[in-house]
C-alpha positions as CSV (number, residue, x, y, z in Angstrom):
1,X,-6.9,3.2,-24.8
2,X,-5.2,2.4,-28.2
3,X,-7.7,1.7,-30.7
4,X,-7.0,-2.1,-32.3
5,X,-9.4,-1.5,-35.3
6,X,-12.4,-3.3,-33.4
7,X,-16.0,-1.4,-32.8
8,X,-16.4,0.2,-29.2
9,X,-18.1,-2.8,-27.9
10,X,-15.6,-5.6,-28.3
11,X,-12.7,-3.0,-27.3
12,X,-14.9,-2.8,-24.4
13,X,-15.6,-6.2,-23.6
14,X,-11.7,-6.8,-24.3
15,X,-10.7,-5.0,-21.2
16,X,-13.8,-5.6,-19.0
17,X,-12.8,-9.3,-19.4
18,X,-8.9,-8.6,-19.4
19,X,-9.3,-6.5,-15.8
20,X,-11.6,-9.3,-14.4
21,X,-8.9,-11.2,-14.8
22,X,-5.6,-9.4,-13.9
23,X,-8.0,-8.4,-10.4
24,X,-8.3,-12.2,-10.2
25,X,-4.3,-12.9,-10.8
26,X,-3.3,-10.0,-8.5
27,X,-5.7,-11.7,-5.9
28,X,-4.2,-15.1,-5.9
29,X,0.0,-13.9,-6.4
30,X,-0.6,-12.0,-3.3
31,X,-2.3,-14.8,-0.9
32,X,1.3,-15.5,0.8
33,X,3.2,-11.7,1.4
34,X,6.8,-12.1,0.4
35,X,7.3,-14.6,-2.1
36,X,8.5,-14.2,-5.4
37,X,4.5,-14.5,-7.4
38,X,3.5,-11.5,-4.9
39,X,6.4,-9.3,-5.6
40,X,6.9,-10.4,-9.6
41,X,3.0,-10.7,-10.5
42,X,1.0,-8.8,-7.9
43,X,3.6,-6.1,-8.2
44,X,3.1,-5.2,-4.4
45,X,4.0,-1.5,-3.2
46,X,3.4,-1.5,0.6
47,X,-0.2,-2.4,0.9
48,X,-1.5,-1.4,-2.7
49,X,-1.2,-4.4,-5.6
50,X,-0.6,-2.8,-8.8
51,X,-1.5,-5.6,-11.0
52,X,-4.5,-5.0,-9.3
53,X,-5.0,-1.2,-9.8
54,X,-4.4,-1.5,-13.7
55,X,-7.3,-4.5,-13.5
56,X,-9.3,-2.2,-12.1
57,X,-8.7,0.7,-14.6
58,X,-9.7,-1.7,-17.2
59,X,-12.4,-3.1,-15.5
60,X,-14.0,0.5,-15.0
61,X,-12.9,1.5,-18.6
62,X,-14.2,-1.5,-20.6
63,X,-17.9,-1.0,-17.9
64,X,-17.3,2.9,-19.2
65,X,-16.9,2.0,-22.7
66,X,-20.1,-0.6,-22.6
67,X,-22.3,2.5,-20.8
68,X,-21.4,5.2,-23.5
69,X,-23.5,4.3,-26.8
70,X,-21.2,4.8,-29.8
71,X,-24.0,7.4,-31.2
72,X,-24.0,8.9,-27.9
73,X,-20.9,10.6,-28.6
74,X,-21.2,12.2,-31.7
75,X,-23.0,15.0,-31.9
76,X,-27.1,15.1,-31.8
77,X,-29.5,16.3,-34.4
78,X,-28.5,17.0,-38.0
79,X,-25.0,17.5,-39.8
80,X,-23.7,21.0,-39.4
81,X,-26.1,21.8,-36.2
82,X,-24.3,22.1,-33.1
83,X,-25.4,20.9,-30.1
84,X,-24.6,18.6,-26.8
85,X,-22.9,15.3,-27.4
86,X,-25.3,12.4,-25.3
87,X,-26.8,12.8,-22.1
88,X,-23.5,14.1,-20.0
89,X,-22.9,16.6,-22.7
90,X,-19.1,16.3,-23.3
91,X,-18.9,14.0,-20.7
92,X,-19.6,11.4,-22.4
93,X,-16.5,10.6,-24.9
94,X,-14.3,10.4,-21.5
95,X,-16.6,8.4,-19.4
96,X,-14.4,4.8,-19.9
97,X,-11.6,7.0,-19.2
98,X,-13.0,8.9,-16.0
99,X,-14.5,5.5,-14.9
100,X,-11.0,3.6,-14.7
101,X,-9.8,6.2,-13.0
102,X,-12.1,5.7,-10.3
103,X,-11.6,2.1,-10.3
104,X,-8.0,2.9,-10.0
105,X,-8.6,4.7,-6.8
106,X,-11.2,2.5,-5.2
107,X,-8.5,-0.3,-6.1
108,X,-5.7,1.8,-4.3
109,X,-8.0,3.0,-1.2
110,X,-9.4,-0.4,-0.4
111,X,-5.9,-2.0,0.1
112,X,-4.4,1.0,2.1
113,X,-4.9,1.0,6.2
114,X,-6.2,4.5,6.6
115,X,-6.5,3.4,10.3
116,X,-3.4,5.1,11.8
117,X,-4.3,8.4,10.5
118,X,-7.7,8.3,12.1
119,X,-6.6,6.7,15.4
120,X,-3.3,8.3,15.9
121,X,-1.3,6.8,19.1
122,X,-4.1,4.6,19.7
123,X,-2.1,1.3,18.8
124,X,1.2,1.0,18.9
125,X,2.9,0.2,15.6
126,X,4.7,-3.5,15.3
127,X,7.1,-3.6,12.0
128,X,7.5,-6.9,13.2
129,X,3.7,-7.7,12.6
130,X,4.0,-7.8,8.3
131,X,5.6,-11.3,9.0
132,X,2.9,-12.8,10.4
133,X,1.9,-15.8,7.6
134,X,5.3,-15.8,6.2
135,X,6.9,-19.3,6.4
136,X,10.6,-20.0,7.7
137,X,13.1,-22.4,8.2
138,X,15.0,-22.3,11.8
139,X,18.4,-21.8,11.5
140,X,19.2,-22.3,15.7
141,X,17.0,-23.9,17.3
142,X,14.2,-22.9,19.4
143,X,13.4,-24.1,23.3
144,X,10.4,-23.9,24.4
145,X,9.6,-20.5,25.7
146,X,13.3,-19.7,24.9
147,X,15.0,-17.8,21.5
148,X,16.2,-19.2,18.7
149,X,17.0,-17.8,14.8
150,X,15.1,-17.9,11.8
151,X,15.6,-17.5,8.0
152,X,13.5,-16.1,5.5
153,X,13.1,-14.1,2.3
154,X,11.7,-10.6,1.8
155,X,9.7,-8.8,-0.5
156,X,12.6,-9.0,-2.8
157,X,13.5,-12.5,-2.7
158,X,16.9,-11.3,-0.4
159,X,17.5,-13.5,2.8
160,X,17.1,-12.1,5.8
161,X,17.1,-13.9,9.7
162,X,15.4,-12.9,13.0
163,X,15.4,-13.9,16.7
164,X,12.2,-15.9,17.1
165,X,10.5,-17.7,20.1
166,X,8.2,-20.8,19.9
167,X,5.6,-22.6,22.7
168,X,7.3,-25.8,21.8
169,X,10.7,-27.0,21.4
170,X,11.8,-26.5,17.2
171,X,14.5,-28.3,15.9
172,X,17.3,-27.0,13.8
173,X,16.1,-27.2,10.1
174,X,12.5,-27.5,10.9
175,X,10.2,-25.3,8.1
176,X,7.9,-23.1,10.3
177,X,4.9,-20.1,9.5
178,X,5.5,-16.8,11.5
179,X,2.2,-16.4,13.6
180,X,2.6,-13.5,15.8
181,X,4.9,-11.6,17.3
182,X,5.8,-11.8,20.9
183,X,7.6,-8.4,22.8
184,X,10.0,-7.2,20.5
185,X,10.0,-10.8,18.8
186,X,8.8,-13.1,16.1
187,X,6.4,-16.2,17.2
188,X,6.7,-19.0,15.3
189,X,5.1,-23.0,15.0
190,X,6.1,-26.0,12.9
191,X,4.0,-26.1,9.5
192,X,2.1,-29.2,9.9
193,X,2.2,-31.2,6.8
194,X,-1.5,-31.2,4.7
């Protein structure tokens, strides 16, 4: 990290605080998949929120930073003697650095689905299944049991439509929430107003 001409501790604190809270605004961007604050702010690629991950380098650089004691890096016992710097012995002056870097990961790791590499065939995959909490307007509308059409935005904010199926009769226009897929299909319900 750049240093902005403040003492190790308040760089520190800086980012702990400053990850803390890009975690916290990756976190809420990305509660409905799809819209514009989960694509723009959360920066979502795939599963993984990036906003996040560089929250969580900060995060373990500023805890880092904090753990290292400023005379823990230079070098022990008098000038001109050589010797170990702190406890790690070189370790020490990248410690921020190699603890963001496993924040990063553990940031990356807990948002991937490691699942279908460990249970190969086991499931079968659904593409239509990243929809499900993604809200909609019906375009045609939808008898009950029968098919009707859907719009909707992507990732990207680009419209897209689908054939979806309902329980009850939708009419034309109606705003609904994608919750589940049905066959080859999208299941859909009105959104209730709070």
């Amino acid at each position: 990290m750049p240093s902005l001409g403040l003492p190790g501790d308040a760089k520190s604190t800086i980012a702990l605080i400053l990850g803390v809270l890009l975690i916290a605004l990756a976190r809420w961007a990305s509660r409905v998949p799809g819209t514009k604050s989960d694509s723009w702010v959360a920066l979502r690629i795939g599963d993984v929120l990036f906003t996040e991950v560089i929250g969580a380098f900060l995060l373990g650089y500023g805890l880092g930073g904090l753990v290292v004691q400023p005379d823990g890096i230079a070098g022990s016992g008098p000038p001109g003697r050589f010797a170990p710097a702190g406890r790690f012995g070189g370790l020490t002056a990248n410690l921020p650095v190699t603890l963001g870097v496993v924040g990063a990961a553990v940031a990356v790791f807990t948002r991937l689905d490691l699942s279908g590499l460990a249970l190969r065939g086991s499931t079968p995959r659904n593409g239509l299944s990243m929809y499900v909490g993604w809200d909609a307007q019906v375009i045609a509308p939808i008898s009950a049991g029968g098919f009707g059409q859907i719009a909707m935005r992507d990732g990207l904010g680009y419209p897209l439509s689908a054939v979806a199926t309902a329980e009850t009769d939708i009419a034309q226009g109606t705003p609904v929430r994608v919750i589940g897929t049905k066959g080859l299909n999208l299941l859909v319900a009105p959104i209730t107003p709070a």
